[in-house]
C-alpha positions, 0 to 999 in steps of 0.5 A: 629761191623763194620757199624751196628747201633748206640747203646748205647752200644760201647765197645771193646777190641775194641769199634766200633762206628756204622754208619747210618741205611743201609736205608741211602744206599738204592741206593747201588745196582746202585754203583760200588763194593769197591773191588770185591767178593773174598775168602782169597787171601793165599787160593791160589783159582782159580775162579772154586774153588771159585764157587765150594766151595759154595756148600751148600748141599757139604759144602766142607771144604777149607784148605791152599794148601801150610802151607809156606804162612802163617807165623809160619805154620799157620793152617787154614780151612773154610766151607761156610754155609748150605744156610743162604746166597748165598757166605760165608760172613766170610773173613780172613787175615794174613800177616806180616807187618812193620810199618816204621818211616814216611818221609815226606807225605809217610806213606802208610805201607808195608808187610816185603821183602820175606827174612824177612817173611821167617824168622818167619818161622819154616826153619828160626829162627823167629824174635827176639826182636831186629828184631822186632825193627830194621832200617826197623820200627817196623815188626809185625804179623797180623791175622784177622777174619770178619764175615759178617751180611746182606752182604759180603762187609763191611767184605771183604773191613775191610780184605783188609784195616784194617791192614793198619789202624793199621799200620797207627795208630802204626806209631803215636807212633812208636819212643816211642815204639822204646825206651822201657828203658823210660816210654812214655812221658805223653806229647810229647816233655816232653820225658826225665820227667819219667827218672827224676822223683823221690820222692820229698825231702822236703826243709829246712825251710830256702830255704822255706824264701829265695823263692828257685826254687819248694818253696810254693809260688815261681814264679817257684813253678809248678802248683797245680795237684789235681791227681797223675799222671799215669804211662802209659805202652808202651803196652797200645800204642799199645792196643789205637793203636788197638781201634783208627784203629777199629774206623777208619776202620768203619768210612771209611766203613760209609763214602764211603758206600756214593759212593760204594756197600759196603753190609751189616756190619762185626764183628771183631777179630784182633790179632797182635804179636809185641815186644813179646806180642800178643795183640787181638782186638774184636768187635762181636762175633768171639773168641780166645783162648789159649790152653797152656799144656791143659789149656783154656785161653781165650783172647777175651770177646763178645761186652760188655760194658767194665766198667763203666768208659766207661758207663759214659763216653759215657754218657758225650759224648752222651749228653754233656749238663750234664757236665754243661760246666765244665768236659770233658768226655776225660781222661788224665793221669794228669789234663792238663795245660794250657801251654800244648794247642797244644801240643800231650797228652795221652788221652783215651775216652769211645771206648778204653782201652788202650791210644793214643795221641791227640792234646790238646785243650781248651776244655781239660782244663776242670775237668776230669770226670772219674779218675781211672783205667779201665779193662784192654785188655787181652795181652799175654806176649809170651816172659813168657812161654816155649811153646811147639808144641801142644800149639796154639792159636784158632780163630774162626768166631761164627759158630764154637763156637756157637756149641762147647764150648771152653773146646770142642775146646781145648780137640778136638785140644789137642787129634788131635795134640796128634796124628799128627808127631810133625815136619809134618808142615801141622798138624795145618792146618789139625787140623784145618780142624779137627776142622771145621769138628767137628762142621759142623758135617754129613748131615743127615735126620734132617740137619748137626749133631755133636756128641751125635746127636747135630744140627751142626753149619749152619753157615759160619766157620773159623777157625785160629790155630796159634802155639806159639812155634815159636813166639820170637824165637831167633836167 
């Protein structure tokens, strides 16, 4: 979660480091907010609808008024809590992006021009692969869920900024996502290794006297390696892209919590769609699905540690002195050389799942604690599937799913998409709202009740209903 306290317990598809106890910022109340109070900004909301919208007798539930503001016909719909806390502490985001080449000191990331957003839309084509990688950068589909705990602030603040941190991270490694035909370089400036790396012939006996190039014992022999080295997917960039922005977003949470009212903490579940794959990203207890032909596929795990290559590692980091000076708690696809000392190498620490490139150091030198492979992120791979009209994927804050199961979720989506005109554009939206309803349930005597007299979520809800049919359609 973003901003909570410290525990030895960090994961992720996202590992978030937590910040300082909120005693640090008694002082907040006297500090100007970082951004004001506000519902999602597609909602379209004036200020009366805000207010009205935080009847918590009414629980009125909140739709788009208008499906061409989200991406694909999006479907969403909200509902504030039945008292918890004075505002819904749940924020939403969704938004196309490009992560552009940076030039010079420009590296701010920006939404795709009108024209290239309608184009994911139903009216359009939706964008292919070769527009995914086109002059522009890199264009992207985001959605995002926040859940916020003992205020609304951190979770408003990672609605607004958080894209921009992906963006930010993506662009570090947007010209090796650019050439897809190679496997990214274990090192930078080593891009054309993978093309040449091939079984090693052995050398006659007599090229072995002689001292040939690659011979035991010759000035040009390459240095021993005690581990074969790992072939790192492009995928991976993206997910290590995914954990460094989670970790940079709760680090600018902590530190301007220093100068502004930033409230409480949030959960996290990001989903982004890119060179066409979904990739999903979550820290708390918010959860996606996929409902493909009536099947539940989840694809989101509650914050757990990941593995234990992650336990030990956080242990190397927590409490260096173990290592004895000798291992390095980073993980590298290969023992790192000498002659690599400021150069950018792949590397992953106790937070990620996937990898990224830092700037090597002398300290990298040392053994590699952990070698092996961890768990990897769950990636749907879009591109595998024929998807129909009722095929969707669900994102919901925990008031949803802390009174519906999963199975509940896909048969009650499943029946109301059943029902609904398959070229109605509002029917994800309104099966959202569907879903909502489902779990607020009916006010009666004894509180909010659901099916079979069940006690109803009193929760904040949101919920996302994103349909698959219209991801990497081409042209």
């Amino acid at each position: 979660m973003f901003s909570r306290v410290k525990s030895a317990v960090v994961s992720f598809v996202g590992g978030v480091m937590s910040g300082p106890h909120s005693a640090d910022h008694a002082n907040a109340a006297d500090q100007p907010l970082r951004f004001p109070y506000r519902r999602p900004e597609f909602l379209g909301l004036s200020a009366d609808e805000v207010e009205c919208s935080a009847d918590h007798m009414a629980r009125p539930i909140l739709i788009l008024k208008e499906t061409r503001r989200l991406p694909w016909v999006t479907g969403y719909a909200e509902v504030i809590n039945a008292g918890k806390s004075a505002v819904n502490e749940d924020q939403a985001c969704c938004e196309v992006l490009v992560v552009q080449r940076r030039s010079g000191s420009c590296s701010t990331p920006s939404r795709t021009p009108t024209a290239k957003r309608r184009s994911s839309l139903p009216n359009g084509e939706g964008l292919s692969l070769r527009e995914n990688l086109d002059s522009e950068g890199l264009v992207f589909h985001y959605w995002a869920l926040f859940d916020g705990h003992a205020g609304s602030g951190a979770a408003v603040m990672a609605s607004r900024l958080l894209q921009h941190h992906v963006v930010e991270q993506l662009q570090d490694v947007l010209e090796v996502l650019c050439n897809l035909a190679v496997l990214p370089p274990t090192c930078l400036g080593e891009e054309g290794l993978h093309e040449t790396l091939v079984p090693h012939r052995s050398l006659s006996r007599a090229s072995s006297l002689r001292g040939a190039a690659g011979a035991p014992g010759s000035p040009c022999a390459p240095p021993p390696r005690f581990f074969s080295e790992k072939k790192i997917q492009h995928e991976s960039l993206v997910i290590g892209a995914l954990e460094n922005a989670f970790k940079e977003m709760d680090t600018q949470i902590e530190r301007e919590k220093a100068v502004f009212n930033i409230s409480g903490g949030c959960t996290a579940l990001a989903i982004c769609y890119l060179l066409g794959k979904l990739y999903v990203a979550n820290a708390g207890d918010s959860r996606a699905i996929i409902i493909r032909s009536g099947e539940v596929i989840p694809m989101s795990t509650e914050f757990t540690p990941e593995s234990e290559r992650q336990r030990l590692q956080f242990l190397g980091y927590m409490q260096p002195h173990l290592l004895g000076g000798e291992f390095t708690h980073l993980e590298f696809p290969r023992r790192v050389q000498r002659k690599e000392v400021g150069k950018r190498m792949l590397y992953r620490d106790f937070t990620m799942t996937g990898w990224a490139y830092k700037t090597i150091q002398d300290e990298d030198l040392r053994f590699p604690l952990i070698y092996g492979e961890g768990k990897k992120v769950k990636v749907y791979n879009l591109t595998q599937y024929e998807h129909g009209a009722d095929d969707v994927l669900v994102m919901g804050t925990d008031g949803l799913w802390d009174v519906l199961s999963n199975e509940e979720v896909a048969d009650a989506v499943t029946s109301f998409l059943a029902n609904c005109d398959p070229d109605d554009l509002h029917r994800y939206t309104m099966a959202a709202q569907d879903l909502v309803m489902r779990a607020r349930g009916i006010l009666r005597d004894r509180g909010w009740r659901i099916t079979n007299e069940r006690l109803g979520s009193g929760d904040d809800i949101s919920v996302f209903i994103v349909p698959l049919m219209y991801g990497n359609r081409q042209p």
